[in-house]
N, CA, C and O atoms as a GROMACS GRO file, in nm:
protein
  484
    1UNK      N    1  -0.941  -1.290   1.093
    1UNK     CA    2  -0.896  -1.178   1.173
    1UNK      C    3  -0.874  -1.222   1.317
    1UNK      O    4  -0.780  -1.180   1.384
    2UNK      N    5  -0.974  -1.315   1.366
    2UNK     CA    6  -0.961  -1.346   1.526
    2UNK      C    7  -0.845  -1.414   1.550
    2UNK      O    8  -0.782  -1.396   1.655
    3UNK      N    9  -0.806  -1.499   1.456
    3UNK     CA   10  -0.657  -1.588   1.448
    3UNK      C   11  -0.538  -1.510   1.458
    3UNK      O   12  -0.445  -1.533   1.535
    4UNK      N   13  -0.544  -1.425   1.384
    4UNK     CA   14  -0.442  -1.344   1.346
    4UNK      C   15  -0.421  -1.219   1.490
    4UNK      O   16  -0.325  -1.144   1.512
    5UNK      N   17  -0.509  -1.231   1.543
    5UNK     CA   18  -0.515  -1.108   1.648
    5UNK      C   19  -0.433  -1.257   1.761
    5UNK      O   20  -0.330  -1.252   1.828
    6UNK      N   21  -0.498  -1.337   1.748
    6UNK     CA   22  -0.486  -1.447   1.880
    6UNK      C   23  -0.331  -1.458   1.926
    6UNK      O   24  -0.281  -1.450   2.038
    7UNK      N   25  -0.263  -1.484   1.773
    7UNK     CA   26  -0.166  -1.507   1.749
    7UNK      C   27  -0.062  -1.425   1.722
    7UNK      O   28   0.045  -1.470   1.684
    8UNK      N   29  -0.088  -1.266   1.743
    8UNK     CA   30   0.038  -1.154   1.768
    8UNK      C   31  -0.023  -1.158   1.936
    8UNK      O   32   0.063  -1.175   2.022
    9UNK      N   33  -0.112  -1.147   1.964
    9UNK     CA   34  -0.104  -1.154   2.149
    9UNK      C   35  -0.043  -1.275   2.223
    9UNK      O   36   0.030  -1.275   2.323
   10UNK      N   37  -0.094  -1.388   2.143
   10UNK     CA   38  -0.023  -1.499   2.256
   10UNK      C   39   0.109  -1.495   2.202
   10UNK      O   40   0.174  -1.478   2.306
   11UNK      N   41   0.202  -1.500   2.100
   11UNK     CA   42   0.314  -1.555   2.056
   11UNK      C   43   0.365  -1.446   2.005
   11UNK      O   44   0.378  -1.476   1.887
   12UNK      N   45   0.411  -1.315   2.020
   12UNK     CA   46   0.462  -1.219   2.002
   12UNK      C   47   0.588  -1.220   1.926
   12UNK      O   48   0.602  -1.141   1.833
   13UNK      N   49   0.685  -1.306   1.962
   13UNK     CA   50   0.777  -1.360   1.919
   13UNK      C   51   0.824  -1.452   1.817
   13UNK      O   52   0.941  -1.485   1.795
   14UNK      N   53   0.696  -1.496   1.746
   14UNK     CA   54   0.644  -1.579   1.673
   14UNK      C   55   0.693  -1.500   1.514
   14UNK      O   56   0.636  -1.394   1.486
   15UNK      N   57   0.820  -1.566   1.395
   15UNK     CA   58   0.845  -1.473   1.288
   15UNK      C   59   0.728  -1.517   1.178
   15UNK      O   60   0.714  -1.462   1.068
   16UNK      N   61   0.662  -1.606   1.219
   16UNK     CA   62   0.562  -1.682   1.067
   16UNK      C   63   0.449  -1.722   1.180
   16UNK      O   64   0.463  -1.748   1.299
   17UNK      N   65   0.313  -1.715   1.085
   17UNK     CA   66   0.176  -1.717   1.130
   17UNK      C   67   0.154  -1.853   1.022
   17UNK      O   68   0.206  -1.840   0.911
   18UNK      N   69   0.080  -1.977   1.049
   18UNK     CA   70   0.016  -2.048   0.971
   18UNK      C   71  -0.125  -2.070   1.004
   18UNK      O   72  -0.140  -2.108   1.120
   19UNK      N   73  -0.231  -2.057   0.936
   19UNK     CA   74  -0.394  -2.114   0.955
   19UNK      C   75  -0.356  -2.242   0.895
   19UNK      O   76  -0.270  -2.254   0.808
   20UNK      N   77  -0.413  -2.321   0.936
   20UNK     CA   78  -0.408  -2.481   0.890
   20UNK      C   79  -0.526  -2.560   0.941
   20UNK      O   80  -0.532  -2.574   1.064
   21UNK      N   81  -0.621  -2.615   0.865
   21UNK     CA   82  -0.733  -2.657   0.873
   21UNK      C   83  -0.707  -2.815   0.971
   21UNK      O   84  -0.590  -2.851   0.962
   22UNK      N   85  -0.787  -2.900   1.051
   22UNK     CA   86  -0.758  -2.990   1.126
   22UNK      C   87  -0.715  -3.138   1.023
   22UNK      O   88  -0.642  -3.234   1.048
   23UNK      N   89  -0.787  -3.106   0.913
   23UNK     CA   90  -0.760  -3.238   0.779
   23UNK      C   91  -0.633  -3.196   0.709
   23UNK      O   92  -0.646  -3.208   0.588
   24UNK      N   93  -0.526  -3.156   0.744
   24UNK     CA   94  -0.420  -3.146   0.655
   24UNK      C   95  -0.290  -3.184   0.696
   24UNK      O   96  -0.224  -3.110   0.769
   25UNK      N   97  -0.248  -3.286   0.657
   25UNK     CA   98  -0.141  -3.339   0.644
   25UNK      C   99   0.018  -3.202   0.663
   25UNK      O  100   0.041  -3.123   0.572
   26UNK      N  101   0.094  -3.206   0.780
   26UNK     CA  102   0.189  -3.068   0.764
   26UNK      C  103   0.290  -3.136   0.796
   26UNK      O  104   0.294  -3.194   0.904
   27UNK      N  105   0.420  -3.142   0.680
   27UNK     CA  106   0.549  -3.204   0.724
   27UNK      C  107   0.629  -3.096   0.786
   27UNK      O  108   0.702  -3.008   0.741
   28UNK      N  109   0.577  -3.148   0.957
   28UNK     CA  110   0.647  -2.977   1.061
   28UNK      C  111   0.790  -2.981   1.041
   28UNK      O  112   0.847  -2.880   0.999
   29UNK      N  113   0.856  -3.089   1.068
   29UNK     CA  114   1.037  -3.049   1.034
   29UNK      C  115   1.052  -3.022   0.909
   29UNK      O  116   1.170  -2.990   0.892
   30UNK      N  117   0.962  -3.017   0.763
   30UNK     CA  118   1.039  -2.928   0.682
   30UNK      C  119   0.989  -2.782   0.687
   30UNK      O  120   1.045  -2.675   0.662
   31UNK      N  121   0.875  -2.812   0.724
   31UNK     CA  122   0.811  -2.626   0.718
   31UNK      C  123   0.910  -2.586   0.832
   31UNK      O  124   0.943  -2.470   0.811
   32UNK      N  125   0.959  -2.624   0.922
   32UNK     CA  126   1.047  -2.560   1.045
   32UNK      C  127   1.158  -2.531   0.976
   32UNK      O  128   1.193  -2.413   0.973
   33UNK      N  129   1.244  -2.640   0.901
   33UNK     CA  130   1.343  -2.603   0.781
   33UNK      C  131   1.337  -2.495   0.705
   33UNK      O  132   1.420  -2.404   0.696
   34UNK      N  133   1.248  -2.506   0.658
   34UNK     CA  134   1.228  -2.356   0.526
   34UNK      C  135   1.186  -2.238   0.594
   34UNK      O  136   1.228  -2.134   0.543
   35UNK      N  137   1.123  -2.229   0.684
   35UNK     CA  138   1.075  -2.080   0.783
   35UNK      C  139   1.232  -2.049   0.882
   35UNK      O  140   1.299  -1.948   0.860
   36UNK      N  141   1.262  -2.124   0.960
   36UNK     CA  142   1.422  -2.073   1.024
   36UNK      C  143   1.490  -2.051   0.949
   36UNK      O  144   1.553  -1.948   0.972
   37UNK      N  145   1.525  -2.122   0.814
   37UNK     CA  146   1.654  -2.102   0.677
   37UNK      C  147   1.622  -1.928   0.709
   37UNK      O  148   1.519  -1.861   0.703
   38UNK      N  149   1.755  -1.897   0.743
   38UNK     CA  150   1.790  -1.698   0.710
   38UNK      C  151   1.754  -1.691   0.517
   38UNK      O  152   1.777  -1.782   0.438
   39UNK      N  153   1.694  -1.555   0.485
   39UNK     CA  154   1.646  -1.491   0.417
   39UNK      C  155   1.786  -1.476   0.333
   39UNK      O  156   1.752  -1.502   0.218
   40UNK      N  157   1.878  -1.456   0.332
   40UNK     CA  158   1.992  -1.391   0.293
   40UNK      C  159   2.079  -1.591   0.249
   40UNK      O  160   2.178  -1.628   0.186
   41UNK      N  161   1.992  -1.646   0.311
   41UNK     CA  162   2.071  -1.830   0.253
   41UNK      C  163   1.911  -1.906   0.206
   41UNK      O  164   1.865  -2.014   0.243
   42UNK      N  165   1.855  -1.809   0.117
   42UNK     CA  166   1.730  -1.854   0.044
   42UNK      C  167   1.624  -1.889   0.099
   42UNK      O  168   1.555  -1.950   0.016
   43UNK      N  169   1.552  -1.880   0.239
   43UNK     CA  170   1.471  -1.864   0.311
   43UNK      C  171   1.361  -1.791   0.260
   43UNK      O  172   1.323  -1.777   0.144
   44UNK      N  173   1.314  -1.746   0.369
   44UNK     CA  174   1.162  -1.710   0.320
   44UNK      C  175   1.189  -1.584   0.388
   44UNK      O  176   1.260  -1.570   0.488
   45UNK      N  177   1.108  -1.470   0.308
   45UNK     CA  178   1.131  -1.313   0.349
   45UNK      C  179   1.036  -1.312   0.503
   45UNK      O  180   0.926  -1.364   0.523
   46UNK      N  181   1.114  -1.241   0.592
   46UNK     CA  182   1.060  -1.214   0.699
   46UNK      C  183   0.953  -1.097   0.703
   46UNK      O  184   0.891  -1.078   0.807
   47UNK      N  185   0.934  -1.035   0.614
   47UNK     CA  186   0.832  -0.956   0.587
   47UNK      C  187   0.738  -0.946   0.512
   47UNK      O  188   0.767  -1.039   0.436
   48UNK      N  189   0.595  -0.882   0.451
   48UNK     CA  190   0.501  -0.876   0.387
   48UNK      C  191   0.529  -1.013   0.299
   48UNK      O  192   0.553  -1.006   0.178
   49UNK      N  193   0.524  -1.120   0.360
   49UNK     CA  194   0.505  -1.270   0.299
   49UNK      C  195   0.362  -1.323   0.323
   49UNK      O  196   0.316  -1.322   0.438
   50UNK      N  197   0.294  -1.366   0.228
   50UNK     CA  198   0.187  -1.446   0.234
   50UNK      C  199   0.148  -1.531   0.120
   50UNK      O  200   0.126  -1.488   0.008
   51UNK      N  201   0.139  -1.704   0.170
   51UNK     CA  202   0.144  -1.789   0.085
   51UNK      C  203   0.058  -1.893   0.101
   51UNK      O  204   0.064  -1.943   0.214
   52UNK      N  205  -0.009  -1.935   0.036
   52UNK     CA  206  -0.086  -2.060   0.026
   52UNK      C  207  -0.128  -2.080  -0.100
   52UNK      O  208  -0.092  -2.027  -0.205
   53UNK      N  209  -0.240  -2.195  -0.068
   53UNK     CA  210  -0.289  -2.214  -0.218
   53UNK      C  211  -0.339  -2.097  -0.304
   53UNK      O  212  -0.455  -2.077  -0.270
   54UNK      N  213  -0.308  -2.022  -0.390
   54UNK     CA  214  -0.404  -1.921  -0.478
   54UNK      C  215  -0.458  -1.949  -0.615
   54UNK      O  216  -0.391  -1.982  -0.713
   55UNK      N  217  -0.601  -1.930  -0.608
   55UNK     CA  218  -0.626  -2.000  -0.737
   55UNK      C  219  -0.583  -1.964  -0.846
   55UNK      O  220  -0.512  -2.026  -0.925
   56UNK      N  221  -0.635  -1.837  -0.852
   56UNK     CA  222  -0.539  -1.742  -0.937
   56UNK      C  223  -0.439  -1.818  -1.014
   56UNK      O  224  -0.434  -1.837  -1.135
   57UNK      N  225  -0.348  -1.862  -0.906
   57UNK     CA  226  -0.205  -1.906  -0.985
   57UNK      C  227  -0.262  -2.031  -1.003
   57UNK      O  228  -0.266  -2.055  -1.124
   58UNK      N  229  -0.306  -2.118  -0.940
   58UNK     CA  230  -0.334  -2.263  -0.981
   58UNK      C  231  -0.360  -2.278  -1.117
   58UNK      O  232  -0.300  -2.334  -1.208
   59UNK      N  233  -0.515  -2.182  -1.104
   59UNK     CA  234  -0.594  -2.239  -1.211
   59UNK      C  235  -0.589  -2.127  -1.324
   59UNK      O  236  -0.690  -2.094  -1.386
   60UNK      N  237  -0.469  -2.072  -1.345
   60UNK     CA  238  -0.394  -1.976  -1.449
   60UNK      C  239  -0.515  -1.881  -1.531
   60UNK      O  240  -0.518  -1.848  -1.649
   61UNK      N  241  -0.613  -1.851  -1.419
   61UNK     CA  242  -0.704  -1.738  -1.465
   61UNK      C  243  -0.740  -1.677  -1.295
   61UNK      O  244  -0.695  -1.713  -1.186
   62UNK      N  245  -0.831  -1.579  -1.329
   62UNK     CA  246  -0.866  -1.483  -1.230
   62UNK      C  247  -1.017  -1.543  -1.144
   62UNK      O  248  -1.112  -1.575  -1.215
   63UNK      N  249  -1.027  -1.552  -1.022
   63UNK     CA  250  -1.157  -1.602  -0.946
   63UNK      C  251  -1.247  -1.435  -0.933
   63UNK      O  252  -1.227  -1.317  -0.904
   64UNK      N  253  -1.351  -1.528  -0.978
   64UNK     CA  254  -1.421  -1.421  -1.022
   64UNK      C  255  -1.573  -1.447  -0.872
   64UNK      O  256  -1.584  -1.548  -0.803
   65UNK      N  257  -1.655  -1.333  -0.865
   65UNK     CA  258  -1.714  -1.323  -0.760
   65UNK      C  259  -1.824  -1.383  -0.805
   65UNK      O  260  -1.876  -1.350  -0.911
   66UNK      N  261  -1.875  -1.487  -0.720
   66UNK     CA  262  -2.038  -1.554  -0.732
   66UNK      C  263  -2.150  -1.467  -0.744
   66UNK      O  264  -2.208  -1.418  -0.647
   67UNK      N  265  -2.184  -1.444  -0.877
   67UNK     CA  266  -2.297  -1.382  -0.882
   67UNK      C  267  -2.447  -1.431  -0.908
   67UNK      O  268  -2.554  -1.370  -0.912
   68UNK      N  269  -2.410  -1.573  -0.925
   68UNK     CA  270  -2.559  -1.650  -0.860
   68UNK      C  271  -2.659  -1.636  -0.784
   68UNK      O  272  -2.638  -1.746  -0.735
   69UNK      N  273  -2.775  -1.591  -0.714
   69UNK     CA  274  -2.810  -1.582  -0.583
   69UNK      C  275  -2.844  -1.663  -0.528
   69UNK      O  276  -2.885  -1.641  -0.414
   70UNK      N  277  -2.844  -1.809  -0.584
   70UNK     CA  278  -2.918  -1.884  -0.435
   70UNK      C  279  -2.764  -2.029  -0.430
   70UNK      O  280  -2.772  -2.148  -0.398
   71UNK      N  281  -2.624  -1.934  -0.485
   71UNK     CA  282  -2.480  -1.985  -0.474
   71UNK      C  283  -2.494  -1.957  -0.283
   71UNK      O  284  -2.542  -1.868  -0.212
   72UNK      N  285  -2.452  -2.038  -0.269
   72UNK     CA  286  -2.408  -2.023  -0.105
   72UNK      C  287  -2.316  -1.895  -0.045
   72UNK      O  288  -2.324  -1.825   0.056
   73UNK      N  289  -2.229  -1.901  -0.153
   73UNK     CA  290  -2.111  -1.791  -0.165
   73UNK      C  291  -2.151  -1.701  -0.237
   73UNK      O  292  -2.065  -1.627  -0.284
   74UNK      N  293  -2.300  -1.672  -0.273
   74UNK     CA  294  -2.301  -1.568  -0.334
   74UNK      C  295  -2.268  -1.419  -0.298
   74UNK      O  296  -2.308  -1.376  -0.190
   75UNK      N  297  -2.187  -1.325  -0.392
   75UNK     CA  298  -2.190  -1.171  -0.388
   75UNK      C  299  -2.198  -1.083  -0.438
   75UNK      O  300  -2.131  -1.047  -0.535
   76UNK      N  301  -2.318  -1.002  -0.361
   76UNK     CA  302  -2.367  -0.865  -0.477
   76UNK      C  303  -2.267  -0.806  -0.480
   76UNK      O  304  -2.157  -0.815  -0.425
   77UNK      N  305  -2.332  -0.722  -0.575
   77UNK     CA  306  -2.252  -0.622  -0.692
   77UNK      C  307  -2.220  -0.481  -0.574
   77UNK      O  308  -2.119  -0.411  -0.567
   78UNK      N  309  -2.334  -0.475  -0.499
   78UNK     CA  310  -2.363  -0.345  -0.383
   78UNK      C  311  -2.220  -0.404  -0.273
   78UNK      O  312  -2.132  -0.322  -0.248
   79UNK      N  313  -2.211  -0.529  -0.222
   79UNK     CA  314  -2.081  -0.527  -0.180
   79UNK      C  315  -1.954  -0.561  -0.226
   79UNK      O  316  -1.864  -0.539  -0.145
   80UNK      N  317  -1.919  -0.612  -0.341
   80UNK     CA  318  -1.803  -0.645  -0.384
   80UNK      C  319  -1.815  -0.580  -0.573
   80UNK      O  320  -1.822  -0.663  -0.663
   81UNK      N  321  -1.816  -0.461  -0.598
   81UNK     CA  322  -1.869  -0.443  -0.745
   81UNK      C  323  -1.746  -0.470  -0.825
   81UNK      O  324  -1.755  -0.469  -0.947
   82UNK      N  325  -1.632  -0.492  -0.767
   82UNK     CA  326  -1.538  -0.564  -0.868
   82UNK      C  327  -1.609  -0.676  -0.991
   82UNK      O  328  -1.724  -0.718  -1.005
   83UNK      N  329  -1.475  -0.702  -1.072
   83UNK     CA  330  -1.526  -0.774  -1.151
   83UNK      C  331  -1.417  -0.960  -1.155
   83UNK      O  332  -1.414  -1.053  -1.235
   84UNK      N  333  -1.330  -0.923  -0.990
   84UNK     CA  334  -1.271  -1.004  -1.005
   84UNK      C  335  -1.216  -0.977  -0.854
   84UNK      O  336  -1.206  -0.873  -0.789
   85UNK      N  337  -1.176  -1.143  -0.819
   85UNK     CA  338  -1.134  -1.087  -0.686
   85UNK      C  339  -0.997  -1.063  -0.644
   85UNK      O  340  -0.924  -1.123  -0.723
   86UNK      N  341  -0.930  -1.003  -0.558
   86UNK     CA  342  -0.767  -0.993  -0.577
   86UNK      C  343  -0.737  -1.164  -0.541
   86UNK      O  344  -0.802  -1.246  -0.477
   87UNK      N  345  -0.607  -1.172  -0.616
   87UNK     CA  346  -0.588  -1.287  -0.612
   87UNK      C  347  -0.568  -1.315  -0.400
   87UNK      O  348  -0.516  -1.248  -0.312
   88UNK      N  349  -0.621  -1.408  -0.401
   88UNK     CA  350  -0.615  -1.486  -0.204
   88UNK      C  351  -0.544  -1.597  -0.201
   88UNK      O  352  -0.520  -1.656  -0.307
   89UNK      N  353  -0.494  -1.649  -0.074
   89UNK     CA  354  -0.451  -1.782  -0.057
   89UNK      C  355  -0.586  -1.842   0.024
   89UNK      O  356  -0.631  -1.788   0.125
   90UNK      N  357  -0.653  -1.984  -0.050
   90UNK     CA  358  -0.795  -2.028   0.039
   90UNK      C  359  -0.753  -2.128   0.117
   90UNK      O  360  -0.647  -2.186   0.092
   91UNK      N  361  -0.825  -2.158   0.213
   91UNK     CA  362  -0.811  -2.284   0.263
   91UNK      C  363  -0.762  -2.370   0.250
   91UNK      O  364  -0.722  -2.369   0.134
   92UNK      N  365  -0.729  -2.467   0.303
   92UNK     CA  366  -0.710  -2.533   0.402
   92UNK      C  367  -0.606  -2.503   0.464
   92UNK      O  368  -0.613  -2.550   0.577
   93UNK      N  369  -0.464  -2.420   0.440
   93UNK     CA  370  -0.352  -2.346   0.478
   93UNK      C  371  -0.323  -2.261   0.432
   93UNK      O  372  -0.350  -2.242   0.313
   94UNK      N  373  -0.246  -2.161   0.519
   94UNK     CA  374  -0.173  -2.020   0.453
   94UNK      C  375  -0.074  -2.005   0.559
   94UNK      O  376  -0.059  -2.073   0.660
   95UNK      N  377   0.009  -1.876   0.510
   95UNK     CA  378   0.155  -1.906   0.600
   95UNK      C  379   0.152  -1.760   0.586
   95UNK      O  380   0.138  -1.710   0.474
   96UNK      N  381   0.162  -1.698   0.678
   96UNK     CA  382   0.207  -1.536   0.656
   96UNK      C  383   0.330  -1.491   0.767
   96UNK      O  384   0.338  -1.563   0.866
   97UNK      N  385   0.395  -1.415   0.760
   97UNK     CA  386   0.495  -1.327   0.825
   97UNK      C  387   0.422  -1.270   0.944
   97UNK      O  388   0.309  -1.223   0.954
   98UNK      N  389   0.523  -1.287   1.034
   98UNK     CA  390   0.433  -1.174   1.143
   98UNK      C  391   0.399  -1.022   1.122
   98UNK      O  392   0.335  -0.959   1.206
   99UNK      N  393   0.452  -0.960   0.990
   99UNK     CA  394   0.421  -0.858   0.993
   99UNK      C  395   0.246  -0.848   0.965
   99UNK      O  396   0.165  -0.767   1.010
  100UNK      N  397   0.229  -0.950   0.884
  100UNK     CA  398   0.130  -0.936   0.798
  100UNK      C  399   0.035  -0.973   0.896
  100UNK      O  400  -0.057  -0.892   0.898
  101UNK      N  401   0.023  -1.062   0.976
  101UNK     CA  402  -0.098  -1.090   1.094
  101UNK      C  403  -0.094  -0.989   1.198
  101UNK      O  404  -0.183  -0.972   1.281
  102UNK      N  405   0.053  -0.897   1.188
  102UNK     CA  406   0.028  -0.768   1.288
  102UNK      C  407  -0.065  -0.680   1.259
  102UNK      O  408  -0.152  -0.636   1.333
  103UNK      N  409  -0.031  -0.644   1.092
  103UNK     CA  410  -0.120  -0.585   1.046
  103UNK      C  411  -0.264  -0.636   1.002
  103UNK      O  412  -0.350  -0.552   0.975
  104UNK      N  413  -0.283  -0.724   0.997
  104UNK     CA  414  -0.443  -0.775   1.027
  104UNK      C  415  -0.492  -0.762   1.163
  104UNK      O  416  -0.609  -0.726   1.173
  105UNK      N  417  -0.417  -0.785   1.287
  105UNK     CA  418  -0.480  -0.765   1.360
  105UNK      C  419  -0.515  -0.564   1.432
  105UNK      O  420  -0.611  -0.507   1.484
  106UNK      N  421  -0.378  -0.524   1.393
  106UNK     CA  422  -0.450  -0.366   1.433
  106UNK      C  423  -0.548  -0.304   1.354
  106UNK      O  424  -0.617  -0.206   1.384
  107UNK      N  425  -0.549  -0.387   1.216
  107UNK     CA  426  -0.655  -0.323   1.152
  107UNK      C  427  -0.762  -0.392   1.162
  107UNK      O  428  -0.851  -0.339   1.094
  108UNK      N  429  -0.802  -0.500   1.223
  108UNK     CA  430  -0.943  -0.574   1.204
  108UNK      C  431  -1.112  -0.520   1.234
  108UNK      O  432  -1.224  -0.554   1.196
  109UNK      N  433  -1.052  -0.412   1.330
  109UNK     CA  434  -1.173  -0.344   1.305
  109UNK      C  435  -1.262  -0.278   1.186
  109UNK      O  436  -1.382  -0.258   1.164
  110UNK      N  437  -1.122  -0.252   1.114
  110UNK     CA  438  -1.139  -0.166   0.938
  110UNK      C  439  -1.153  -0.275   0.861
  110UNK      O  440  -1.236  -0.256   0.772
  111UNK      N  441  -1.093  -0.410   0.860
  111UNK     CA  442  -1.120  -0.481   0.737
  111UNK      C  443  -1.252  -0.549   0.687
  111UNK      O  444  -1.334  -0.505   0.768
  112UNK      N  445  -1.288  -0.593   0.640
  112UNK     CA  446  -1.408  -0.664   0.610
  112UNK      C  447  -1.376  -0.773   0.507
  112UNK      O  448  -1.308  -0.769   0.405
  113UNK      N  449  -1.460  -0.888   0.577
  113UNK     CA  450  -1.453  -0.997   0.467
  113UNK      C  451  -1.526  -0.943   0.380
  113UNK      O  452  -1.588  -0.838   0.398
  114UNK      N  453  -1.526  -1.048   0.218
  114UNK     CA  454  -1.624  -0.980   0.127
  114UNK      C  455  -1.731  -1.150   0.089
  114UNK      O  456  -1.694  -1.254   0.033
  115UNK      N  457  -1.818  -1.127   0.128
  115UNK     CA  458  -1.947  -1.227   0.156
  115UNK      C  459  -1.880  -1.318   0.257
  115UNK      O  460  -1.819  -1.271   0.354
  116UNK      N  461  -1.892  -1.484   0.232
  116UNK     CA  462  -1.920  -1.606   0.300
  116UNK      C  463  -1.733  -1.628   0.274
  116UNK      O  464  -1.679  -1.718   0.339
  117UNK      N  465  -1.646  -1.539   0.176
  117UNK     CA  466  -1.477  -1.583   0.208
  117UNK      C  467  -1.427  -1.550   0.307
  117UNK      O  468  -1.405  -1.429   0.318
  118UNK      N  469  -1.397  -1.622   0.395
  118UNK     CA  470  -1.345  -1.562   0.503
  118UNK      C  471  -1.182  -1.535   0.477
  118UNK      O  472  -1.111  -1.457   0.541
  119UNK      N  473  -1.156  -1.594   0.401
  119UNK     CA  474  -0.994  -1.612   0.340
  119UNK      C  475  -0.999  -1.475   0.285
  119UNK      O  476  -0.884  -1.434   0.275
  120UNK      N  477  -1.080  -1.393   0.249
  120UNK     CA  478  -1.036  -1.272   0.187
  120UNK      C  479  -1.112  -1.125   0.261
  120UNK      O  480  -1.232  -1.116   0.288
  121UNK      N  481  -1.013  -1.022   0.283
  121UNK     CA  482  -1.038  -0.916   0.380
  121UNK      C  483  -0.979  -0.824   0.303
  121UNK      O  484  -0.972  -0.707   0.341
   0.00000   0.00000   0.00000
């Protein structure tokens, strides 16, 4: 949330938001390629876009919530009583639209992570 707030105040003008961890390799002239490419010449939608790794899709089943208790990541049932989590993009990168970090940041007071993911609100 603090990223996402940082980054509609300093860069307003800014059409794509990326988190990117300090260990990751980013080929900037093609991600600059594929984020400027116009939407309408196969680009990337300027709106409610958000992409990164999701396990979900990776690992062609559903991430389910740590119900271990002495898991690091563990989470009760009292805060997350799902039985599955919505699919997220985790770490080490994600790429979102400015709409989508706009709307994280006016809402950050309302959102809540759910345990030790910070990747998911």
């Amino acid at each position: 949330k603090a990223f996402c707030s940082f980054a509609v105040v300093e860069f307003p003008e800014a059409k794509f938001v990326m988190l990117c961890d300090d260990d990751v390799l980013v080929d900037v002239p093609r991600l600059l390629e594929v984020v400027d490419k116009p939407e309408r010449e196969g680009g990337l939608p300027r709106k409610r876009f958000y992409a990164g790794q999701v396990w979900a899709e990776h690992f062609g089943k559903p991430t389910l919530p740590q119900r271990d208790q002495v898991h690091r990541n563990y989470l009760p049932p009292h805060i997350y009583p799902m039985s599955q989590l919505p699919p997220f993009a985790i770490g080490p990168h994600y790429l979102l639209s400015a709409d989508c970090a706009a709307f994280v940041h006016r809402n950050r007071d309302d959102l809540a992570g759910v345990g030790t993911l910070e990747d998911v609100s």
